[in-house]
C-alpha positions as CSV (number, residue, x, y, z in Angstrom):
1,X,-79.5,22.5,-38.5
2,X,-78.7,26.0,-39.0
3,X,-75.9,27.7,-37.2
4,X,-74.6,24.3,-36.2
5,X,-71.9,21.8,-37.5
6,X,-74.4,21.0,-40.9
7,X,-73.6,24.4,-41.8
8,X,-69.8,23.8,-43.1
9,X,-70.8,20.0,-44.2
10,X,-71.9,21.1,-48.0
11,X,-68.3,23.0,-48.5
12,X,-66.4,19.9,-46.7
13,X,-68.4,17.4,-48.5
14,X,-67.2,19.7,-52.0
15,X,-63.4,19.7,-51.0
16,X,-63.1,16.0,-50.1
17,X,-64.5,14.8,-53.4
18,X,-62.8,17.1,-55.7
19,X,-59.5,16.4,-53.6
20,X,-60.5,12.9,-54.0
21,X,-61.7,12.4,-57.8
22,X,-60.7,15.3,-59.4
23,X,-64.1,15.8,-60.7
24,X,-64.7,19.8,-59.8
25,X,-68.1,19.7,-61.9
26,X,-69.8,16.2,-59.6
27,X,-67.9,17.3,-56.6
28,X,-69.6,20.9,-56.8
29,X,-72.6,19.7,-57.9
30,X,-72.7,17.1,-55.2
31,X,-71.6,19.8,-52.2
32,X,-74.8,22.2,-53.6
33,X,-77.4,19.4,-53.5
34,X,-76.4,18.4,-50.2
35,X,-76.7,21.7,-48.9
36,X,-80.1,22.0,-50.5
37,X,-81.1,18.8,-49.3
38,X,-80.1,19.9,-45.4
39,X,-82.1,22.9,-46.1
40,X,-85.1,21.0,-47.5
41,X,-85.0,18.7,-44.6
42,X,-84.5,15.7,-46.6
43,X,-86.9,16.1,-49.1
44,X,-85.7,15.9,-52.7
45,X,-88.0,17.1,-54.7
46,X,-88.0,20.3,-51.8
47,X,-84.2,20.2,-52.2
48,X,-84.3,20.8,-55.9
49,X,-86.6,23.9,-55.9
50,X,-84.5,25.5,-53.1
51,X,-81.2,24.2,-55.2
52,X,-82.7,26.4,-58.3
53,X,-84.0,29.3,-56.2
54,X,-80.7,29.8,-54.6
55,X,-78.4,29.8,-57.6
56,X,-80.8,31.7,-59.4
57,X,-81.0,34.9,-56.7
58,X,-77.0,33.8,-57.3
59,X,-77.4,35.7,-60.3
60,X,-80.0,37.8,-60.6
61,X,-81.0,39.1,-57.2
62,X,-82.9,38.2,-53.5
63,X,-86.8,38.0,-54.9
64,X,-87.4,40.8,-52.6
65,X,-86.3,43.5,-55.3
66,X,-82.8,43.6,-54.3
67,X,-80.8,42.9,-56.9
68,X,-77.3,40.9,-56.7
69,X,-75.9,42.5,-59.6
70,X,-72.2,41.6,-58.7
71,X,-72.0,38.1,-59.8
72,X,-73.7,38.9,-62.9
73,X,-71.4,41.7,-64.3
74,X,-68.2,39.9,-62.7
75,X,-69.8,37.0,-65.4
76,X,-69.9,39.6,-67.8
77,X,-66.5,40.9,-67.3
78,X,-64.6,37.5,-67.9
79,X,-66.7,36.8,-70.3
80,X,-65.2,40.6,-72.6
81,X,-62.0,39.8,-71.2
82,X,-62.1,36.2,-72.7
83,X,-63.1,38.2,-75.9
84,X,-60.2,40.2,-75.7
85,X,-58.2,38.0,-75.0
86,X,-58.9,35.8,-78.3
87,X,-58.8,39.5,-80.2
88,X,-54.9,40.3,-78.9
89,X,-53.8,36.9,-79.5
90,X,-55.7,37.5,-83.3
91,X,-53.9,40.8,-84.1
92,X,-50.4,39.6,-83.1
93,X,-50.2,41.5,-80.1
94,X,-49.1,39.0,-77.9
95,X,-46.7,37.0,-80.4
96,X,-45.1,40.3,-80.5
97,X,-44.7,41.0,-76.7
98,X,-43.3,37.2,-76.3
99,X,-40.9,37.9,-79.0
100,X,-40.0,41.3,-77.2
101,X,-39.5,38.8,-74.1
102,X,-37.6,36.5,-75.7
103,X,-35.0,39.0,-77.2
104,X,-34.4,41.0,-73.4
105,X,-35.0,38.1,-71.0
106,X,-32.8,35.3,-72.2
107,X,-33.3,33.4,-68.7
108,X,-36.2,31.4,-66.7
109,X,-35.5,33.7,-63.6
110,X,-35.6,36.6,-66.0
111,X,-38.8,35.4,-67.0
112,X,-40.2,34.4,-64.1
113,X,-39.4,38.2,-62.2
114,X,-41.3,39.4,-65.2
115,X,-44.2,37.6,-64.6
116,X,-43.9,38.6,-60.9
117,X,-43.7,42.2,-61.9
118,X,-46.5,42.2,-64.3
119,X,-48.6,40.6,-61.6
120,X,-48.1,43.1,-58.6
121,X,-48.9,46.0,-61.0
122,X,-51.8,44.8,-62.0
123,X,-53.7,45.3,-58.4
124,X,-56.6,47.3,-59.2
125,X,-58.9,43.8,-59.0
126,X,-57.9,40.2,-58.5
127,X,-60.2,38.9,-61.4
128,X,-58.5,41.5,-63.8
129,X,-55.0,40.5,-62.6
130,X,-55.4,36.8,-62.9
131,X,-57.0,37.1,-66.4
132,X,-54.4,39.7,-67.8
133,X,-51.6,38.1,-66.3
134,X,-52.4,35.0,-67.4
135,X,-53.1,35.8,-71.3
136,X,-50.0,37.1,-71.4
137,X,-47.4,35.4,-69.6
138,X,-48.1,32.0,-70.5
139,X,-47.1,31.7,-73.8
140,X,-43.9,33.2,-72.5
141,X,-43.5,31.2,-70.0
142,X,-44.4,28.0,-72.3
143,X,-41.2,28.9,-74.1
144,X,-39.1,28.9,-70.9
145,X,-40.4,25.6,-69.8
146,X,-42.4,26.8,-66.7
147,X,-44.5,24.6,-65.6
148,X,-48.5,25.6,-65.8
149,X,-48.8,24.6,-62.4
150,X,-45.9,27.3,-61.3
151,X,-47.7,30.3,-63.4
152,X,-50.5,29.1,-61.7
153,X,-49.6,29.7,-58.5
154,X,-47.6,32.9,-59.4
155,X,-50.7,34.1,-60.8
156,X,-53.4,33.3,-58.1
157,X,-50.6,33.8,-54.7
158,X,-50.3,37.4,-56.3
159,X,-53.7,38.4,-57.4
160,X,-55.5,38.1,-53.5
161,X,-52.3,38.8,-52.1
162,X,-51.4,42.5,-53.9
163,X,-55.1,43.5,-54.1
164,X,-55.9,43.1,-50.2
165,X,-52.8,45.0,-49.5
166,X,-53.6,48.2,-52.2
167,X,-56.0,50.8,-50.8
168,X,-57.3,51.6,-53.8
169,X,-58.0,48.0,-55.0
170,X,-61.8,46.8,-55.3
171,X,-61.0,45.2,-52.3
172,X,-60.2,48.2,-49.6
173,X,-63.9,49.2,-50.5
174,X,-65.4,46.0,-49.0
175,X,-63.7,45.4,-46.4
176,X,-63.9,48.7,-45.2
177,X,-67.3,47.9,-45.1
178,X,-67.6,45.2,-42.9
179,X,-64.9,46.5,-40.7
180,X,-67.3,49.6,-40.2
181,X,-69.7,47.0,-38.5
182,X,-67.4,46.9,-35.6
183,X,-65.3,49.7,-35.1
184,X,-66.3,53.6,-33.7
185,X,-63.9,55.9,-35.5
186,X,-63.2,55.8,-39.3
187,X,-63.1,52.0,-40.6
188,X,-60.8,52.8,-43.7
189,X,-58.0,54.1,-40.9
190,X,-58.7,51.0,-39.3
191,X,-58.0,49.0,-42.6
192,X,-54.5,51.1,-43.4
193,X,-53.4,50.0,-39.9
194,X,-53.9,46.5,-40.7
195,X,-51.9,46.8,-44.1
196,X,-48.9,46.7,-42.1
197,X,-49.4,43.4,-40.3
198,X,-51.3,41.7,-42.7
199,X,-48.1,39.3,-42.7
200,X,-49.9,36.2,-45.1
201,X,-50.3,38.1,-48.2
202,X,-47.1,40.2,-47.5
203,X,-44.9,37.0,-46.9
204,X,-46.3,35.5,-50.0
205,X,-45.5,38.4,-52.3
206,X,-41.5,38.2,-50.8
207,X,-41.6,34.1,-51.1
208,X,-43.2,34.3,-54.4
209,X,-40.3,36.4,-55.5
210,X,-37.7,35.2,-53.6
211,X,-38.0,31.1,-55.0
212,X,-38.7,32.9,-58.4
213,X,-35.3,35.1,-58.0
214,X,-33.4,32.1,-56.9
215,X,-34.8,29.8,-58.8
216,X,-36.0,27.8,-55.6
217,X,-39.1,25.2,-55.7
218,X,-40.5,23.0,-53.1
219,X,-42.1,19.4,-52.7
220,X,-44.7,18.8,-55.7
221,X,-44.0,22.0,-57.1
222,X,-40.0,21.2,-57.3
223,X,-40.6,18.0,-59.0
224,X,-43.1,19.7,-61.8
225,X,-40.5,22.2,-62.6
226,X,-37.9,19.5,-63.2
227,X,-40.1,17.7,-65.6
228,X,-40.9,20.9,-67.3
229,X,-37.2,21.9,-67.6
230,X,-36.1,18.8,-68.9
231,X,-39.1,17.0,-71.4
232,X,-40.7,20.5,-72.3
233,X,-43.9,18.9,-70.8
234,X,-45.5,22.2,-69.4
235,X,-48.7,20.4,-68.1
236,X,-46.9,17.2,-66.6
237,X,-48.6,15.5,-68.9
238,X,-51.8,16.1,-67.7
239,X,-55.0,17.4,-69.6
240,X,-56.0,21.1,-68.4
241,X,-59.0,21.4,-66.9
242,X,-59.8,24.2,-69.3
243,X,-58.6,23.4,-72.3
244,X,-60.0,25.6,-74.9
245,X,-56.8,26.6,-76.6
246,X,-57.7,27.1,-80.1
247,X,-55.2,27.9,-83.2
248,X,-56.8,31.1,-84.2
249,X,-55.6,32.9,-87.2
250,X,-52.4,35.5,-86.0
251,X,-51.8,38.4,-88.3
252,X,-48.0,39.5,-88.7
253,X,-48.8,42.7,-88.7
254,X,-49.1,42.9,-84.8
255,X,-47.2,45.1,-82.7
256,X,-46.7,45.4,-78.8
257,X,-49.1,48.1,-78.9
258,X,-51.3,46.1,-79.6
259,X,-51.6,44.4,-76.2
260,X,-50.6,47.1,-74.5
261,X,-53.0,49.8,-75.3
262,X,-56.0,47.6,-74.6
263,X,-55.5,46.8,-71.5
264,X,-54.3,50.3,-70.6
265,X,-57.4,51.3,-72.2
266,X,-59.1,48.5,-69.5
267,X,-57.4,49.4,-66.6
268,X,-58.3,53.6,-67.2
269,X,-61.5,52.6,-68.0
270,X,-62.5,50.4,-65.5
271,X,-60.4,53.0,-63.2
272,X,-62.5,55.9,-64.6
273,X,-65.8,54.0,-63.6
274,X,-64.9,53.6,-60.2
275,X,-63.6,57.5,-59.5
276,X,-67.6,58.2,-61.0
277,X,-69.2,55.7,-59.5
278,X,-67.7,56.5,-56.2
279,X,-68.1,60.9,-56.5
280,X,-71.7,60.0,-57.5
281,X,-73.1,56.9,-55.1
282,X,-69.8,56.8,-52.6
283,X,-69.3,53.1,-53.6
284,X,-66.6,51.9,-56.0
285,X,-69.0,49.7,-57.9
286,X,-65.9,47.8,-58.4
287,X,-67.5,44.8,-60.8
288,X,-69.9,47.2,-62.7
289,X,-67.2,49.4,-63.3
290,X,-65.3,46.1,-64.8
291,X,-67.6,45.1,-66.9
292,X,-67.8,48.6,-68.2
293,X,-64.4,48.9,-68.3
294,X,-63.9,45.7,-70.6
295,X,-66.5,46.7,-72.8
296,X,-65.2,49.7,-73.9
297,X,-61.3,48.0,-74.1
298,X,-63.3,45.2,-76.5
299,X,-65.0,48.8,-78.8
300,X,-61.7,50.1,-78.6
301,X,-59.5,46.7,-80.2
302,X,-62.0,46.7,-82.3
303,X,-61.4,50.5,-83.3
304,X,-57.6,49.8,-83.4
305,X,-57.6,46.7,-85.7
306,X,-60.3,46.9,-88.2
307,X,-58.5,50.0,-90.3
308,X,-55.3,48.7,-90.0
309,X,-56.8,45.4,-91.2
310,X,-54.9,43.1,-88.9
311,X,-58.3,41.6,-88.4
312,X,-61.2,41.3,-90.2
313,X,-64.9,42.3,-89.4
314,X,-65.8,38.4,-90.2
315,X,-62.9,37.3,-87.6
316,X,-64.1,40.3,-84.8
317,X,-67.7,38.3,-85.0
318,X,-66.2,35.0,-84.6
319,X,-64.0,35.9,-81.9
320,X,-67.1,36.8,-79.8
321,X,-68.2,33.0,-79.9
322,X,-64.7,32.1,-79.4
323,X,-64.1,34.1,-76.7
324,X,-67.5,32.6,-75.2
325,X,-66.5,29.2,-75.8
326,X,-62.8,29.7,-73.9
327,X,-64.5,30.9,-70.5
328,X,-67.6,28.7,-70.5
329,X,-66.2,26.1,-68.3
330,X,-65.0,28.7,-65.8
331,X,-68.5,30.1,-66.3
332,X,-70.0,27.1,-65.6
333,X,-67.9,26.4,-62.1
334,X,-68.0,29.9,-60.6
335,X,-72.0,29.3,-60.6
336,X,-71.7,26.4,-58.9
337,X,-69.4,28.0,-56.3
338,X,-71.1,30.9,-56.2
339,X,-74.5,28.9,-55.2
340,X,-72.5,27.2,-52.5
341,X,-71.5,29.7,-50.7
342,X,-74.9,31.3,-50.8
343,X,-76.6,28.1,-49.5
344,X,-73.6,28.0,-46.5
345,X,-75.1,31.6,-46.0
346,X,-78.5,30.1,-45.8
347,X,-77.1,27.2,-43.3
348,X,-76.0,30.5,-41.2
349,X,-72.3,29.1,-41.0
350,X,-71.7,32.8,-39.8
351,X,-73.6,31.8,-36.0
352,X,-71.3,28.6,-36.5
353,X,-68.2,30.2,-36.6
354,X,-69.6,33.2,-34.0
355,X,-70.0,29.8,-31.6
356,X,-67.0,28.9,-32.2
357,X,-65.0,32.4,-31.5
358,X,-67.6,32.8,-28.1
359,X,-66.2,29.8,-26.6
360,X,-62.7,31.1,-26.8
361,X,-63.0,32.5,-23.4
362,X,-60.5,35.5,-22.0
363,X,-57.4,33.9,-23.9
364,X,-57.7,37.3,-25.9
365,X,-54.0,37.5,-26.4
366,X,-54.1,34.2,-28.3
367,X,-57.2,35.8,-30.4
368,X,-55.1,37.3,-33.0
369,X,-53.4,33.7,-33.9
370,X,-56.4,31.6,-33.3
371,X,-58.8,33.8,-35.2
372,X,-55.9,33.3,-38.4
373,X,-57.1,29.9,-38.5
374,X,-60.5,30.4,-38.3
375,X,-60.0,32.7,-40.9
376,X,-58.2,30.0,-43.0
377,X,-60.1,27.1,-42.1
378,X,-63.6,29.0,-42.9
379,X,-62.5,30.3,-46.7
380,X,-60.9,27.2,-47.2
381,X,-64.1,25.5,-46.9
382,X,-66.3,28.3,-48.6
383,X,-64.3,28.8,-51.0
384,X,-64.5,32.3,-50.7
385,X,-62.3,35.3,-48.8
386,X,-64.8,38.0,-48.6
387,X,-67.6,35.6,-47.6
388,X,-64.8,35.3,-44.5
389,X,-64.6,39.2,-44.9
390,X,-68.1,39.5,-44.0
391,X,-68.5,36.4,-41.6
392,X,-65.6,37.1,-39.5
393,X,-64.5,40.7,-39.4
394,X,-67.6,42.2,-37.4
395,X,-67.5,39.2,-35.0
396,X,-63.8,40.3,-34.7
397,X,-63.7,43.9,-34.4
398,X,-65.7,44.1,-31.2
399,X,-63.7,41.9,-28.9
400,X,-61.3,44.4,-28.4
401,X,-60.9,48.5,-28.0
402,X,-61.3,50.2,-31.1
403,X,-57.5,50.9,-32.2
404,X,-55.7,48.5,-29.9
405,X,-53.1,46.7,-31.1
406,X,-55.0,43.8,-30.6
407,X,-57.8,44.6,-32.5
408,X,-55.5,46.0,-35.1
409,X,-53.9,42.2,-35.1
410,X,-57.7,40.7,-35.0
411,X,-58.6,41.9,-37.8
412,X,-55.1,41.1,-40.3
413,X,-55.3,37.6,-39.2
414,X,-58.8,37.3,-40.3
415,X,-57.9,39.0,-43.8
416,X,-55.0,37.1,-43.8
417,X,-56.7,33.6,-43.0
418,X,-59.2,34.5,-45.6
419,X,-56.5,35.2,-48.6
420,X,-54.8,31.6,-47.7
421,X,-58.0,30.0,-48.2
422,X,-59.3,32.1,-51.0
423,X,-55.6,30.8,-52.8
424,X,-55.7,27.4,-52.1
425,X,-59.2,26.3,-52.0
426,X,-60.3,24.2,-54.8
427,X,-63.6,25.6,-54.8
428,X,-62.4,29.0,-54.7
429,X,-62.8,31.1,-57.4
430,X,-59.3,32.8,-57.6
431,X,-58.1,29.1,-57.6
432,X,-60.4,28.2,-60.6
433,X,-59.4,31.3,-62.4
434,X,-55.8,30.5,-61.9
435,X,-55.8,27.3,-63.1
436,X,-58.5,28.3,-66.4
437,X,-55.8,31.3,-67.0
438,X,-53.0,28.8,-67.1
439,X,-54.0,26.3,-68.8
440,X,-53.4,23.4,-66.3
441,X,-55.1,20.7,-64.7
442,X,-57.2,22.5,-61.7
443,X,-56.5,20.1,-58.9
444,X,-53.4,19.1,-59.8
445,X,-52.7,22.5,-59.5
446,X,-54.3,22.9,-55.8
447,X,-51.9,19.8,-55.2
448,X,-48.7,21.5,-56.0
449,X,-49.6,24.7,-54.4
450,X,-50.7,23.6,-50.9
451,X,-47.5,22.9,-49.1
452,X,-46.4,26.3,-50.6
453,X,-49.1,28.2,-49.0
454,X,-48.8,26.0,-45.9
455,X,-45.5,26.6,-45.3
456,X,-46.4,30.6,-45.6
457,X,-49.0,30.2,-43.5
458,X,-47.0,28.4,-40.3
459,X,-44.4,31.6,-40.5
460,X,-47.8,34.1,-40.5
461,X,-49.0,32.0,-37.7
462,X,-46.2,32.7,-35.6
463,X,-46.3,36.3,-36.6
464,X,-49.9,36.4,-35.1
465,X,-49.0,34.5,-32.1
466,X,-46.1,36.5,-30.5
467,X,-47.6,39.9,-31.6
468,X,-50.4,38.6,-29.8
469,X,-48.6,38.1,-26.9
470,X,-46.8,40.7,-26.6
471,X,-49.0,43.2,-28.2
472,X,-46.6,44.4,-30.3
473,X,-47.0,44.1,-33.9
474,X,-42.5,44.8,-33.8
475,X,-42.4,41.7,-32.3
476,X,-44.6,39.7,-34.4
477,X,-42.4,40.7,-37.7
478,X,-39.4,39.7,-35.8
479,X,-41.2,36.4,-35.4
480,X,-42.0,36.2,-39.2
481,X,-38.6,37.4,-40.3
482,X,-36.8,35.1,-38.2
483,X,-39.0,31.7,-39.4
484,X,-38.9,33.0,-43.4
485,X,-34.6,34.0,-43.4
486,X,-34.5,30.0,-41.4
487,X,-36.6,28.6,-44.4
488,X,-34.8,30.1,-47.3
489,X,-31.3,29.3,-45.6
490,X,-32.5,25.6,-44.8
491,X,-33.8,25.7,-48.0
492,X,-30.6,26.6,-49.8
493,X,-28.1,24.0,-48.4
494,X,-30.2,21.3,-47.8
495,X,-31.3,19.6,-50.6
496,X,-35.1,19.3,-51.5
């Protein structure tokens, strides 16, 4: 059953009963043992020792001496950051920046652009962004009535959206990678041509700001904001998935510096790593380099508070168990996604979706468009955008000359098809993140958000299609800019 149909059936099988019963935990579990089932040909007792084998080379490596060490240090990272997290909110830190807030922003727009703001600049990884972004904003944004559900999608559009677009992000180093598969001359050159008609993520940074500037919302997302803004119920009255908001002790002798400097002291660090990882192995190391990066921001609050004695050595301790106990759920779910994906691998969905792009035939104008939804409908189902990175990209590099416009096109619409389903995907893990960093119910979430990112996604469409067909990537903005102006003016004097 491998390279076939069976392939996606696990990550559709996911999808359906999450969307379905809102149970992420069975409807993950359920996707992984079918997949190990398909591999085990049926036999149950087979399907369980590949379903352990799997998630456990998830973590710790191949069994051949090749170590997967990404998943585990990206583990570690949340984990420090979720410790840090609980250590700002401790010292006061981050009551003092909402106050700040509250004192210069004295509007939900105001707020809103702020959270915007702090979101684009934080591009150097999408975990870090979502996390940081998160921990911050929302008790902001509480105050302002936003509803989880809209931070949610602020947080997660942005995260994929800003670090696929930022050459120095952890991304640019991977998918430089698998565009070098494909391509004769220099793949990063390659990559900073795409930048510039990589229309998804670019039209969802201006929508993102745009609604948030106007105050605009749309469909399920409209209707949460209004019951935010006039009950004060942030959560529409739902339970968050991850609800492990605790009422931890808050000194009053916090400052602003006291959220800043740490994750200053995170982002140089973490920076730092990857300039010496990079001079001495010519890879970033990007999720080592986080994990060391957080580390030494959790040494360094530690260093800050402790003489000051905004915290005590007793409530450092504890918040090392409470930090634990605020990501374990998230913990928990990016396993399970993490093991799915891996057994799609095994179900070589990769000669599925090659299949599928060999039977296109010479339409190779229509390439660009056509392999956007690929792109889409692959990390929707996986869950995952550089799983798509490195499924799709060196199938579509080759089909054209090496710097064509075409090619040039090929390859944005699969980056771009893989961001839209990396956002919206339920089993993604920038979704999951989003919604654990927000505080809101995960699928009601991925609910609200999809006819946001669809809507997106039809104007990106036609981007691809006429630059495409005209082979002009000119034309293809012209196509986007024409289809975004007509929603926002539609949007404005017709009422929602």
């Amino acid at each position: 059953m491998e390279g076939t149909f069976w392939a996606i059936i696990p990550a559709l099988i996911t999808i359906i009963l999450a969307l379905l019963f809102k149970q992420v935990y069975i409807a993950l579990f359920v996707g992984v043992f079918t997949g190990a089932m398909i591999l085990a040909g049926g036999n149950p007792i087979i399907a369980f020792e590949q379903l352990f084998k799997i998630m456990s080379s998830t973590l710790s490596g191949s069994g051949d001496g090749i170590y997967n060490y990404e998943h585990g240090a990206i583990l570690i990272f949340i984990l420090m950051l979720g410790i840090l997290v609980v250590l700002m909110t401790k010292s006061g830190g981050t009551l003092a920046m909402g106050n700040w807030f509250t004192k210069k922003v004295k509007s939900r727009k105001g707020i809103l652009g702020v959270t915007v703001g702090f979101g684009t600049m934080m591009f150097m990884d999408d975990y870090f962004n979502r996390l940081a972004t998160g921990s911050v904003m929302r008790p902001i944004t509480d105050r302002y009535r936003v509803s989880r559900a809209k931070l949610a999608y602020i947080i997660g559009s942005l995260s994929v959206s800003v670090c696929i677009l930022v050459p120095i992000s952890s991304w640019a180093s991977f998918i430089t990678s698998t565009i070098q598969q494909g391509v004769e001359t220099k793949a990063f050159n390659v990559y900073l041509q795409s930048i510039f008609c990589n229309f998804y993520p670019i039209l969802t940074i201006l929508f993102i700001l745009v609604i948030s500037l106007l105050g605009m919302d749309f469909f399920g997302m409209r209707k949460r904001e209004i019951n935010a803004i006039k009950t004060g119920d942030v959560t529409g009255g739902k339970t968050p998935t991850f609800n492990s908001d605790e009422n931890y002790p808050v000194s009053k002798k916090g400052r602003i510096f006291d959220l800043l400097l740490p994750i200053l002291v995170l982002v140089g660090a973490s920076i730092g790593f990857m300039m010496y990882f990079s001079a001495k192995t010519g890879d970033t190391n990007a999720a080592i380099s986080l994990a060391c990066g957080s580390a030494i921001a959790v040494i360094f609050a530690l260093i800050l508070y402790l003489p000051r004695k905004i915290i005590t050595l007793k409530g450092f301790t504890d918040s090392l168990s409470e930090g634990f106990k605020s990501i374990s759920d998230v913990l928990i779910i990016l396993v399970l996604a993490w093991t799915l994906s891996d057994i799609c691998s095994a179900l070589r969905v990769d000669l599925f979706i090659k299949t599928l792009t060999s039977n296109m035939g010479g339409a190779q104008i229509l390439l660009p468009a056509i392999m956007f939804l690929i792109a889409m409908a692959t990390s929707f189902s996986t869950g995952t955008s550089w799983g798509t990175f490195g499924i799709i990209v060196p199938l579509a590099t080759p089909m054209f000359a090496t710097g064509t416009v075409l090619q040039i096109l090929a390859i944005s619409a699969v980056l771009s098809g893989a961001v839209f389903g990396d956002q919206v995907s339920p089993i993604s893990d920038a979704t999951i993140l989003s919604a654990a960093t927000a505080r809101c119910d995960h699928m009601d979430y991925v609910r609200a958000q999809l006819p946001l990112a669809l809507l997106v996604a039809g104007i990106s469409f036609l981007g691809f299609l006429f630059g495409g067909i005209t082979q002009q990537i000119w034309v293809g903005w012209v196509a986007c800019a024409v289809g975004f102006i007509a929603l926002i003016v539609v949007s404005c004097f017709c009422p929602r």
